[in-house]
C-alpha positions as CSV (number, residue, x, y, z in Angstrom):
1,X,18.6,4.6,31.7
2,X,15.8,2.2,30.1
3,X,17.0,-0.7,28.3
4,X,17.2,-0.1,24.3
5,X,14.8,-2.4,22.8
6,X,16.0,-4.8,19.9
7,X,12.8,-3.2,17.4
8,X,11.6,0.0,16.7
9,X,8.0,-0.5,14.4
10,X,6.7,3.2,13.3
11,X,3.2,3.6,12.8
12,X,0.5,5.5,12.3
13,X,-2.8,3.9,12.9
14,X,-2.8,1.5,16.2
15,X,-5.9,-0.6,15.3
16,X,-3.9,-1.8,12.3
17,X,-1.1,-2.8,14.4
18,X,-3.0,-4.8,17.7
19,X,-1.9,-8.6,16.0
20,X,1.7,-7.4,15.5
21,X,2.0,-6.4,18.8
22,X,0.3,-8.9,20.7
23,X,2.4,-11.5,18.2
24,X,5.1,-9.4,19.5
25,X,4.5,-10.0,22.7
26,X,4.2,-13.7,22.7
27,X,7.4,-14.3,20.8
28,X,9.2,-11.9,23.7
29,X,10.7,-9.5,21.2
30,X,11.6,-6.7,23.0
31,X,10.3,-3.6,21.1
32,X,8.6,-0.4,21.3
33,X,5.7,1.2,18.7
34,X,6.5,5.0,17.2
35,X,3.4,6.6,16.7
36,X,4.8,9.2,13.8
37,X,1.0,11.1,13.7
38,X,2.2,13.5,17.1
39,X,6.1,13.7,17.8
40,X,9.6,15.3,17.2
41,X,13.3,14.2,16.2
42,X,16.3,16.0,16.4
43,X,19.4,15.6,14.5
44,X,21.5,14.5,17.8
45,X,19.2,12.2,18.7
46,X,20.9,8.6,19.2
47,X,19.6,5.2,17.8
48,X,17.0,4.0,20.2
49,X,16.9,0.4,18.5
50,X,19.5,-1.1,15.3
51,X,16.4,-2.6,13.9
52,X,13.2,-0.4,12.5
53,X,10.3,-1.5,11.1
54,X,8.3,0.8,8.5
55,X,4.6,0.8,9.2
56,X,3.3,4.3,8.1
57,X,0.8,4.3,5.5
58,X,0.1,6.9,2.6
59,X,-3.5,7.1,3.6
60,X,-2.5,8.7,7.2
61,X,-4.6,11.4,5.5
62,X,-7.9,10.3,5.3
63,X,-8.1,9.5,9.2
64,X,-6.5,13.2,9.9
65,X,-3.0,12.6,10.0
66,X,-1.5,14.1,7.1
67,X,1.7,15.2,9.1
68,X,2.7,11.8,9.4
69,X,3.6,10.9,6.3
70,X,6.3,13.5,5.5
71,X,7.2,13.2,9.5
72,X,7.7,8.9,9.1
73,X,9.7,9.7,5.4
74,X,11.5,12.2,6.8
75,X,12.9,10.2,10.0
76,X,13.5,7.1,8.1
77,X,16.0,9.0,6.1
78,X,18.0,10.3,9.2
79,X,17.7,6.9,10.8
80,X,19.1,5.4,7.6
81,X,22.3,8.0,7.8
82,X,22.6,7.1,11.6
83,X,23.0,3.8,10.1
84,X,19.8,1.8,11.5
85,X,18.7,-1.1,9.2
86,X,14.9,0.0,8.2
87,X,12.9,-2.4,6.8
88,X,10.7,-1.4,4.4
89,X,12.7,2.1,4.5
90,X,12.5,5.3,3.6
91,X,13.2,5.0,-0.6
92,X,10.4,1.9,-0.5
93,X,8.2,4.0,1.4
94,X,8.8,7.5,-1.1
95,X,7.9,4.6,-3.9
96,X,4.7,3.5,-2.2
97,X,3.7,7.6,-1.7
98,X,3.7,7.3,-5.7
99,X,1.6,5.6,-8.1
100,X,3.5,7.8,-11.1
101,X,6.8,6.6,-9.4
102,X,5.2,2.9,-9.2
103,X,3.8,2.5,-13.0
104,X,7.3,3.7,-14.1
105,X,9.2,1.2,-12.4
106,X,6.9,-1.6,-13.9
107,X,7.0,0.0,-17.1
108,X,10.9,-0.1,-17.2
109,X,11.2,-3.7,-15.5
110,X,8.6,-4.5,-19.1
111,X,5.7,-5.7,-17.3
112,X,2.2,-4.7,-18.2
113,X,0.8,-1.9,-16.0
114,X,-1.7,0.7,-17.0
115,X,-1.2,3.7,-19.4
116,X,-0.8,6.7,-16.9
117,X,-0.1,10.5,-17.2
118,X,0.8,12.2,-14.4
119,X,-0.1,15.7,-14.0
120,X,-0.6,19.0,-11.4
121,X,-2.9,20.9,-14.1
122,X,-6.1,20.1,-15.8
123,X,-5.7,21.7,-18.8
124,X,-2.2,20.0,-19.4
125,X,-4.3,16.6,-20.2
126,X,-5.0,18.2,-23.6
127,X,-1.6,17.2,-24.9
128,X,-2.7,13.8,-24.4
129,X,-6.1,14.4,-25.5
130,X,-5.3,11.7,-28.7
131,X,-4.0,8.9,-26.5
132,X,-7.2,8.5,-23.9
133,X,-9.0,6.0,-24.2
134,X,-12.9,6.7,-22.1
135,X,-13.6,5.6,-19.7
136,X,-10.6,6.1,-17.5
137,X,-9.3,6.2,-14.1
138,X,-8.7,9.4,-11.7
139,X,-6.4,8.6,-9.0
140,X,-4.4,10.6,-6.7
141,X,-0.2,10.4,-7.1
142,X,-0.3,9.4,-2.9
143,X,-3.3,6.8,-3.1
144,X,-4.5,5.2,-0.2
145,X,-7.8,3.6,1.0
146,X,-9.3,4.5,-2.1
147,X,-9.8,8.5,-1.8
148,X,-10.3,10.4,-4.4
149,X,-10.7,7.7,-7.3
150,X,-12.9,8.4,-10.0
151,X,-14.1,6.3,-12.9
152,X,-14.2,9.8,-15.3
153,X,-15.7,9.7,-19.3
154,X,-14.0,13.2,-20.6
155,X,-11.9,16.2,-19.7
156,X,-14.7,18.5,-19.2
157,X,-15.8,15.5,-16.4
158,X,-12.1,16.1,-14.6
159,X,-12.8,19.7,-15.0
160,X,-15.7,19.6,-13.0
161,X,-14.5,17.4,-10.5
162,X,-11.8,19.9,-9.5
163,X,-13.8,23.0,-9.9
164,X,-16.4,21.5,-7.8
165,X,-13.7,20.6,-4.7
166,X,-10.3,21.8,-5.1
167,X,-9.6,20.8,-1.7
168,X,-8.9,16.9,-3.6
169,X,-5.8,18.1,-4.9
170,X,-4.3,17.7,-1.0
171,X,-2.1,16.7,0.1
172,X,-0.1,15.8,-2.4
173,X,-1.3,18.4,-5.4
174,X,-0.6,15.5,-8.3
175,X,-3.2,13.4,-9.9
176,X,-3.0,10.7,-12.2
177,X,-5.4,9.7,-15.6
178,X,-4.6,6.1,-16.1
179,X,-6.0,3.1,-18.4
180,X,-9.0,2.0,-17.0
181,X,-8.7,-1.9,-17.5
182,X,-12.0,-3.8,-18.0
183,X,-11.9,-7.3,-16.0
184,X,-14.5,-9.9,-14.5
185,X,-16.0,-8.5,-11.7
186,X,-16.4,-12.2,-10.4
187,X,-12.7,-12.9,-10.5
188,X,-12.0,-9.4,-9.5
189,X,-8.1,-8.9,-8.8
190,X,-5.6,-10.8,-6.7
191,X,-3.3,-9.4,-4.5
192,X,0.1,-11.0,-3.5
193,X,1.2,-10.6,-0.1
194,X,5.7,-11.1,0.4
195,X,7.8,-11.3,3.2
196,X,11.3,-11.1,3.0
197,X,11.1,-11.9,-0.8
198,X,9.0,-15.0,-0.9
199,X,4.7,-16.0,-1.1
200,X,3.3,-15.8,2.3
201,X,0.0,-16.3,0.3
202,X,-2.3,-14.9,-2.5
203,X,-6.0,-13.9,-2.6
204,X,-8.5,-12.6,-4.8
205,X,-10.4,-9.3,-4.3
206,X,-14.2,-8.9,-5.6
207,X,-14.0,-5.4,-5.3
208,X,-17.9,-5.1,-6.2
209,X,-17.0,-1.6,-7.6
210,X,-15.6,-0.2,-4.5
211,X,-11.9,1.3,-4.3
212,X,-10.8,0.8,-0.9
213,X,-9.3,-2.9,-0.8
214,X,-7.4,-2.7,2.5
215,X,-7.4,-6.1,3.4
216,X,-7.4,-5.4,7.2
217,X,-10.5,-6.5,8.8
218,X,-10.4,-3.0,10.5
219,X,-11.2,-1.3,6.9
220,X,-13.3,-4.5,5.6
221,X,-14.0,-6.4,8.2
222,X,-16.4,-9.9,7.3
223,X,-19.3,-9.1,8.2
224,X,-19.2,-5.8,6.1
225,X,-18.5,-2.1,6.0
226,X,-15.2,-0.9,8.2
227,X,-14.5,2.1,9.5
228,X,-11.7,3.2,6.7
229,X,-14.3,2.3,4.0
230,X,-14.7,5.5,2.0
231,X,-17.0,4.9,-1.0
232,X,-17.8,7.2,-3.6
233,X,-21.2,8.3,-4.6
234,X,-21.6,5.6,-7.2
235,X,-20.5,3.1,-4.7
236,X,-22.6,3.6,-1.7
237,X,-24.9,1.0,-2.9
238,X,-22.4,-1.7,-3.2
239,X,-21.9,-4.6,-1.3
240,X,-18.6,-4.9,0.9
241,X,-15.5,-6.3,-0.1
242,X,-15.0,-9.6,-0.3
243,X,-11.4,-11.4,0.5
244,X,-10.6,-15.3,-1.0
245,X,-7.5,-17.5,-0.6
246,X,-5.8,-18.0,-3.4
247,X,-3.8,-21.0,-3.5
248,X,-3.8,-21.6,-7.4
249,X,-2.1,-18.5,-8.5
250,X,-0.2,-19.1,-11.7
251,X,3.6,-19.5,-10.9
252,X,4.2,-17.4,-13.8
253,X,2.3,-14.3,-12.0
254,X,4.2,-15.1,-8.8
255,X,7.5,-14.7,-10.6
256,X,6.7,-11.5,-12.0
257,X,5.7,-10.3,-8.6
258,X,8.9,-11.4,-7.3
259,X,10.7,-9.7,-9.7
260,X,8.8,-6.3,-8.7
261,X,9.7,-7.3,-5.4
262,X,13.4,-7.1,-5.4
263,X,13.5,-4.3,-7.5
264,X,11.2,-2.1,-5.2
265,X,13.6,-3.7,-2.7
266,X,10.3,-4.4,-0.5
267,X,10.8,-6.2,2.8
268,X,7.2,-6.9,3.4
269,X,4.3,-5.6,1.1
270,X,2.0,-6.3,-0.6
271,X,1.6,-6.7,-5.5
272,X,-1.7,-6.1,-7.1
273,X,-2.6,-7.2,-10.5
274,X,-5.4,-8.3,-12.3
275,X,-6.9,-10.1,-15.4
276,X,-8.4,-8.1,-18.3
277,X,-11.2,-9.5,-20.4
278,X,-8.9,-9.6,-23.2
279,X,-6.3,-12.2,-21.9
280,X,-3.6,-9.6,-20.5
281,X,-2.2,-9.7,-16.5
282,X,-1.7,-6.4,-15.3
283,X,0.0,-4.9,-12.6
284,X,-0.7,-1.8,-11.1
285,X,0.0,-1.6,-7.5
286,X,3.0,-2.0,-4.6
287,X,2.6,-1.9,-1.2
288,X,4.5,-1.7,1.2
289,X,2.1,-0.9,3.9
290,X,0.7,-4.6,4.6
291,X,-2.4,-5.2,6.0
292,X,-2.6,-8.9,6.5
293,X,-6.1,-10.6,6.4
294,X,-5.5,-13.6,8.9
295,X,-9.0,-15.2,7.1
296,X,-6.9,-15.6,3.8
297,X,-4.2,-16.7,5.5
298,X,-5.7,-19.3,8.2
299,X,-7.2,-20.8,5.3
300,X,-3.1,-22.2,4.3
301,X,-3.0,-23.3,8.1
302,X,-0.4,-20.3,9.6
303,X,-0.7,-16.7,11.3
304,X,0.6,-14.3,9.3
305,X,1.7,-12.0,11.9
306,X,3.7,-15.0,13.2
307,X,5.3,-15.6,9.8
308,X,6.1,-11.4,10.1
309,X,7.6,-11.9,13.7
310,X,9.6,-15.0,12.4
311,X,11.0,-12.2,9.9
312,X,11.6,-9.8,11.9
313,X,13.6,-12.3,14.6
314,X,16.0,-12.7,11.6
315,X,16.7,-9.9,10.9
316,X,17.5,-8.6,14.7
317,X,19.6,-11.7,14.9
318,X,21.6,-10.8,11.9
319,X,22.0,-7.3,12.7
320,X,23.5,-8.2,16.2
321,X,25.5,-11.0,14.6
């Protein structure tokens, strides 16, 4: 019988995961990758590994992979009752699956996120009709690389967007309308990447009116368009993402993020928020699916993936402790 390794890291997309690995490698972890796009688990199966790190992504859909995400949800909950430590496990990952599920927790923890309704019906929006403010934001409940955003100016616009293709309900049939927060495009937002509760490091996003801000190089690389980029109509024309350290992020910002942090109960992940033109600091976005950008990071003189190997180290060592 093969020896057990110490880590487990499930996955869906193997580009994304090449510096983990190779880190991996390096450091002499003994581990194995779970690809959960193609495979099986039954419910006698035995731990292969104490130690599992989450690394599915809501967006498995875009790249053909729908099947993964309920598959990776589904066996992170019967690896958690086997009693495996999963980091970034199976109720952070259900909370990164959904934004509705995301803008209620910062609405409860009092921090400023965006006015959202969720809803499975077109015509329910009409309750609301009095509290939308135009423009506004279409965005699925299951986001991910920025499918199936729109910037929409009315009801009758949502109405034709989902008579016109009802296949964007899939997969996950829910649909948010949320406040559409007007902000500098030159400061664009800042995203604020964790690991094991602390900064690793903060950047800011032009986002040049695209939607897909996956900071891996394989989406946005430097030199421009990725293959994960999926720009709408309005934003074919647009230039690529940009990515900037971000060492002068207010402390006050940090905190709050922190604060999200622990209460998502997010091992490694990544807070979005950004500035609007009149003065307020929103938050809108967890992640738990973490794409580092080694640019943003070189720039504070570390690897991130090393940093993420350092963690996961730990928490073998305290498992086996």
């Amino acid at each position: 019988m093969s020896r057990k390794p110490d880590l487990i890291v499930l996955h869906e997309h193997p580009e994304w995961q090449k510096p983990l690995f190779a880190a991996l490698d390096r450091r002499g972890v003994s581990f194995e990758p779970f690809d959960v796009t193609r495979t099986a688990f039954s419910n006698i199966d035995p731990l292969r590994a104490r130690v599992y790190f989450n690394q599915a992504s809501p967006s498995a859909y875009v790249r053909g992979n729908t099947r993964a995400v309920p598959l990776a949800l589904a066996f992170m909950r019967t690896l958690e009752r086997l009693g495996a430590k999963v980091l970034n496990g199976a109720d952070v990952f259900a909370l990164e699956l959904s934004k509705s599920a995301q803008a209620t927790l910062l609405q409860t923890l009092g921090i400023d996120t965006p006015f959202s309704i969720t809803f499975n019906d077109v015509g329910a929006l009409r309750h609301y009709r009095d509290r939308i403010r135009w423009p506004a934001l279409l965005k699925p409940d299951q986001g991910g690389s920025g499918a199936r955003i729109h910037v929409v100016d009315s009801l009758e616009h949502i109405e034709h967007i989902f008579k016109a293709d009802p296949s964007i309900w899939l997969p996950d049939n829910l649909f948010l309308l949320q406040e559409l927060l007007p902000h500098d495009p030159e400061r664009g937002i800042v995203r604020l990447e964790f690991l094991g509760g602390e900064l690793l490091y903060a950047m800011r996003v032009k986002t040049h009116g695209r939607f897909n801000l996956c900071p891996s190089p394989v989406c946005n690389p430097d030199e421009g368009q990725g293959e994960c980029a999926l720009p709408a109509d309005h934003q074919v024309a647009a230039p690529p993402v940009e990515f900037f350290p971000f060492p002068e992020v207010p402390i006050e910002a940090v905190e709050t993020a922190k604060t999200i942090v622990r209460a998502a109960k997010l091992d490694v992940g990544g807070i979005e928020y950004l500035e609007t033109e009149d003065g307020r600091r929103v938050f809108y976005d967890i992640n738990a699916n973490s794409n580092l950008r080694p640019s943003v990071a070189a720039a504070s003189g570390f690897d991130p993936f090393e940093r993420v190997v350092d963690f996961l180290i730990r928490q073998i060592r305290q498992i086996n402790a």
